[in-house]
Backbone as a chain_set.jsonl record, in Angstrom:
{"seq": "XXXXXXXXXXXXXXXXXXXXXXXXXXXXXXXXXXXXXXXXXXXXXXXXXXXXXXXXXXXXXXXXXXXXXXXXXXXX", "coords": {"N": [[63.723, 175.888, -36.103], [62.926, 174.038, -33.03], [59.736, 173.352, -31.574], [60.178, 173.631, -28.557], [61.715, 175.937, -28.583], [59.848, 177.781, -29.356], [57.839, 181.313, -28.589], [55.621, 181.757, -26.579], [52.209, 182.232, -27.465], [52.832, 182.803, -30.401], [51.918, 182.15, -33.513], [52.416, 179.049, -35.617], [53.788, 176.286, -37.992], [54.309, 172.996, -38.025], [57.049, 171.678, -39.543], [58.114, 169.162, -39.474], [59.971, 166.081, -38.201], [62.1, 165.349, -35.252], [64.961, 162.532, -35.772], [65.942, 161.679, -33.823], [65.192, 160.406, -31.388], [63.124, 157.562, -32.114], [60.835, 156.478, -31.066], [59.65, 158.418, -29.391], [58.622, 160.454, -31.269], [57.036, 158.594, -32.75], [54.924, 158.469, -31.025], [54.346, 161.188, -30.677], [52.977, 161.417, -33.177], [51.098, 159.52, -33.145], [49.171, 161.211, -31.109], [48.593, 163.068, -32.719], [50.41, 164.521, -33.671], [51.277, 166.304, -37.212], [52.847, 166.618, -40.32], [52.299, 170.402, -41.025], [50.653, 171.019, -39.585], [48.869, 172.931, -37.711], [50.085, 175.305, -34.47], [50.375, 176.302, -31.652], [52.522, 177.822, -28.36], [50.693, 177.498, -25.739], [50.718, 177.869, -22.485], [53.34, 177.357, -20.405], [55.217, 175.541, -17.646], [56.086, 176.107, -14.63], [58.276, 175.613, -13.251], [61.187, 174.943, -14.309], [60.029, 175.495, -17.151], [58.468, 173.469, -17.515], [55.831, 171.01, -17.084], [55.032, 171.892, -20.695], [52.058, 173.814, -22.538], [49.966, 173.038, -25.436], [48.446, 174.76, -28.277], [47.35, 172.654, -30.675], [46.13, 172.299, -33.921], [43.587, 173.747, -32.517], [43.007, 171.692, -30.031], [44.271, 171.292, -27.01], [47.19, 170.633, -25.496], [49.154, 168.676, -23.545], [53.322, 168.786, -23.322], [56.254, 167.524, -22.376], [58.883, 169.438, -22.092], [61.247, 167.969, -23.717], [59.867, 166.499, -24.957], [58.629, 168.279, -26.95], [60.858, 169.334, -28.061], [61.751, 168.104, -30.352], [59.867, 168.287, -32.076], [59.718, 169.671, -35.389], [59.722, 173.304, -36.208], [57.999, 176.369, -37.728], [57.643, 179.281, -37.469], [54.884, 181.568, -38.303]], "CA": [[63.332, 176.118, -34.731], [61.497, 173.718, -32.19], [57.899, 173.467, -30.834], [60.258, 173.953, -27.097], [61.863, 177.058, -28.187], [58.634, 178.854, -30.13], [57.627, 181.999, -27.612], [53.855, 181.744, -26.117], [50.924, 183.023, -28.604], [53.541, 182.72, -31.732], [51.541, 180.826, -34.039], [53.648, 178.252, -36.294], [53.736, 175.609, -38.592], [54.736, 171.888, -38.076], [57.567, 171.338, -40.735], [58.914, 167.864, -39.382], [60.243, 166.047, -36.642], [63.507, 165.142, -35.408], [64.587, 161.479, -35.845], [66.847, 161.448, -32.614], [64.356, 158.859, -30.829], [62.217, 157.581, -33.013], [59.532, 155.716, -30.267], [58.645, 159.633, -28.952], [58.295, 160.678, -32.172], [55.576, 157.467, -32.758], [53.804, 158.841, -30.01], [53.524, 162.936, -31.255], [52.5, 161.315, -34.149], [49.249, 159.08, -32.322], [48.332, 162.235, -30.405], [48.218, 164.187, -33.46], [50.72, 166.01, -34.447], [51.802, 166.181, -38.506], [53.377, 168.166, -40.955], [51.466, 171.193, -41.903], [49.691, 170.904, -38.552], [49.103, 174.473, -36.541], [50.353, 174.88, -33.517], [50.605, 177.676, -30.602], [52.089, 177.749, -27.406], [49.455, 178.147, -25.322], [51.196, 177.968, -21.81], [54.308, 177.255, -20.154], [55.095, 175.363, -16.598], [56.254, 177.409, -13.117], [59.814, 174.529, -12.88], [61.85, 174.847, -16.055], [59.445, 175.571, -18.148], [58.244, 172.071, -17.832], [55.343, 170.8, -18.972], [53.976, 172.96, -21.647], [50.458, 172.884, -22.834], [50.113, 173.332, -26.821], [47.263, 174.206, -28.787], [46.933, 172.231, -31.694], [44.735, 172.78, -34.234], [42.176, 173.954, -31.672], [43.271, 170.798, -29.176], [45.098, 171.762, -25.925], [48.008, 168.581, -25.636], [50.336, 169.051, -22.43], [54.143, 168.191, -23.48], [57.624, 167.735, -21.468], [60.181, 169.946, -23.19], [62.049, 167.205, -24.137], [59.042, 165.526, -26.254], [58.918, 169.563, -27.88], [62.45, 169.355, -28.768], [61.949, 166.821, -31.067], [59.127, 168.692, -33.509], [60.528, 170.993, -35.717], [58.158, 174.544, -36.325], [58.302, 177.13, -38.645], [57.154, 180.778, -36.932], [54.029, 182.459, -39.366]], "C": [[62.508, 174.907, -34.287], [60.525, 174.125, -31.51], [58.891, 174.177, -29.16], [60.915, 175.26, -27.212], [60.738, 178.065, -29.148], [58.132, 179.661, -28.894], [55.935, 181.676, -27.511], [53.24, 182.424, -27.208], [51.758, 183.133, -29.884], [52.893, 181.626, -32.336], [52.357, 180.06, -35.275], [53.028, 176.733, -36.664], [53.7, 174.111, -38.361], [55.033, 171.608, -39.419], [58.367, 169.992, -40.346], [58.914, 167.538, -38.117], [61.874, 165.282, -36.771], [63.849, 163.16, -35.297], [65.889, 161.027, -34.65], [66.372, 160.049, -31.661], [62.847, 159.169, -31.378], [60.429, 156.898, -32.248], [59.039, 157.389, -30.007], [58.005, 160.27, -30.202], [56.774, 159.838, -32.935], [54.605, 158.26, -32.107], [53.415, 159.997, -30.057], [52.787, 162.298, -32.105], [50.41, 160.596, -33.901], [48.679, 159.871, -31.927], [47.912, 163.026, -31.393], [48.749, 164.923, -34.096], [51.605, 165.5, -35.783], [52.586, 166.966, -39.16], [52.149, 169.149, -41.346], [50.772, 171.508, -40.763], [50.272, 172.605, -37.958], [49.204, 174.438, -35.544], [51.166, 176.297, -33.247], [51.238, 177.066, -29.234], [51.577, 178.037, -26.385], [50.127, 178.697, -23.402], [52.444, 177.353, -21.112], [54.754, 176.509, -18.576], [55.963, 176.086, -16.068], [58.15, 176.989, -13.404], [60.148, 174.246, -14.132], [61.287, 174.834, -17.221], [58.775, 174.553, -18.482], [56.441, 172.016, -17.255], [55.13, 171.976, -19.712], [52.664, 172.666, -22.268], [50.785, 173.727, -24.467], [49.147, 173.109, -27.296], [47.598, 173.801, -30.567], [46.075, 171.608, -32.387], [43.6, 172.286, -33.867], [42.142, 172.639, -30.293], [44.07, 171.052, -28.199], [45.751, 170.569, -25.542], [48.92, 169.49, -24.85], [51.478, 168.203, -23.216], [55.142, 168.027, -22.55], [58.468, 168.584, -22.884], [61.078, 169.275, -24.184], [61.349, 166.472, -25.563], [58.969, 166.75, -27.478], [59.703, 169.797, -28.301], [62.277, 169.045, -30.355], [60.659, 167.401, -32.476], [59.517, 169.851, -34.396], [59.285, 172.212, -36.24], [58.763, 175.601, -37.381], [57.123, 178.421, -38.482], [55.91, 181.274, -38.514], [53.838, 183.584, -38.945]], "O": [[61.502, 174.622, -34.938], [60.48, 175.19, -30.894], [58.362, 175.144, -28.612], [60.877, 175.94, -26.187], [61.148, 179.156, -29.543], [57.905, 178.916, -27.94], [55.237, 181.387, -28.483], [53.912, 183.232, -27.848], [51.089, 183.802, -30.671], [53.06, 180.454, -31.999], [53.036, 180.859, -35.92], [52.171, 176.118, -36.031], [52.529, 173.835, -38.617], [54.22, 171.374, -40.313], [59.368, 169.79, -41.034], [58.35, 168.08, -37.166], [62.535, 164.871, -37.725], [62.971, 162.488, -34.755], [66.621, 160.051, -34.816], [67.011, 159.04, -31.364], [61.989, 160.05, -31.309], [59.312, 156.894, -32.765], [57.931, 157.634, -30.486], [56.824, 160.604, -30.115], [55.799, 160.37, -33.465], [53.571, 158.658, -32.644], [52.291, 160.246, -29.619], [51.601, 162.551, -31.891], [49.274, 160.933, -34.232], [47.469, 159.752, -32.118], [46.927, 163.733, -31.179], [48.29, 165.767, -34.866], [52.433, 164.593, -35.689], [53.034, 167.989, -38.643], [51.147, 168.713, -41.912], [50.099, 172.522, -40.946], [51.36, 173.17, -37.839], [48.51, 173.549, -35.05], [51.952, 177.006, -33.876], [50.76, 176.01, -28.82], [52.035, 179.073, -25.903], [49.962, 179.879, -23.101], [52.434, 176.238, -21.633], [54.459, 177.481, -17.88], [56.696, 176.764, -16.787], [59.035, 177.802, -13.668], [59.571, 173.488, -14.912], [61.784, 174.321, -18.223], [58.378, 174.482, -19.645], [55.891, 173.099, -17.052], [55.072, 173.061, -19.135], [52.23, 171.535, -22.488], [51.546, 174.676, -24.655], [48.587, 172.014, -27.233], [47.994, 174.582, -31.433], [45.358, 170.686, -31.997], [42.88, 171.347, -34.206], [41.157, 172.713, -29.558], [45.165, 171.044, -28.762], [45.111, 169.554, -25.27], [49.357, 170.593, -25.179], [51.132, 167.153, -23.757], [54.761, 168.6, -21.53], [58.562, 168.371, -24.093], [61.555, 169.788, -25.196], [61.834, 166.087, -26.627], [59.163, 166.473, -28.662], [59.59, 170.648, -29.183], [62.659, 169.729, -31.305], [60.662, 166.924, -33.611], [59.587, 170.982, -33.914], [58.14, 171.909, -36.578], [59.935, 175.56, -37.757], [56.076, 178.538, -39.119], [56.35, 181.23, -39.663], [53.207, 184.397, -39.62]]}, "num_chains": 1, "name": "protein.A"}
């Protein structure tokens, strides 16, 4: 499963990321996010679901769906 389809308040893992484009992937990685890392989503935007805000661990990080695609999660 990805971080863009995990339902709101489901808390979950970070087991990877996808290596489709590897520059966005650089850039989860500067903001923070790893393997092993916890991660909720916290809220959702009004227009396609776009952005989303995500708390990880304990940090609130707005994404585009597209950059959430790209982390892979693992539901706890």
């Amino acid at each position: 499963m990805t971080l863009d389809q995990l339902p709101k308040k489901q808390p979950a893992r970070v087991t990877g990321f996808s290596a489709e484009q590897p520059d966005i992937v650089l850039r989860l990685r500067e903001i923070g996010f790893a393997e092993n890392d916890n991660v909720e989503v916290h809220h959702f935007g009004l227009f396609g679901r776009n952005p989303m805000t995500v708390n990880l661990n304990g940090a609130l990080i707005a994404l585009r769906r597209g950059e959430a695609a790209l982390v892979e999660v693992e539901a706890l």
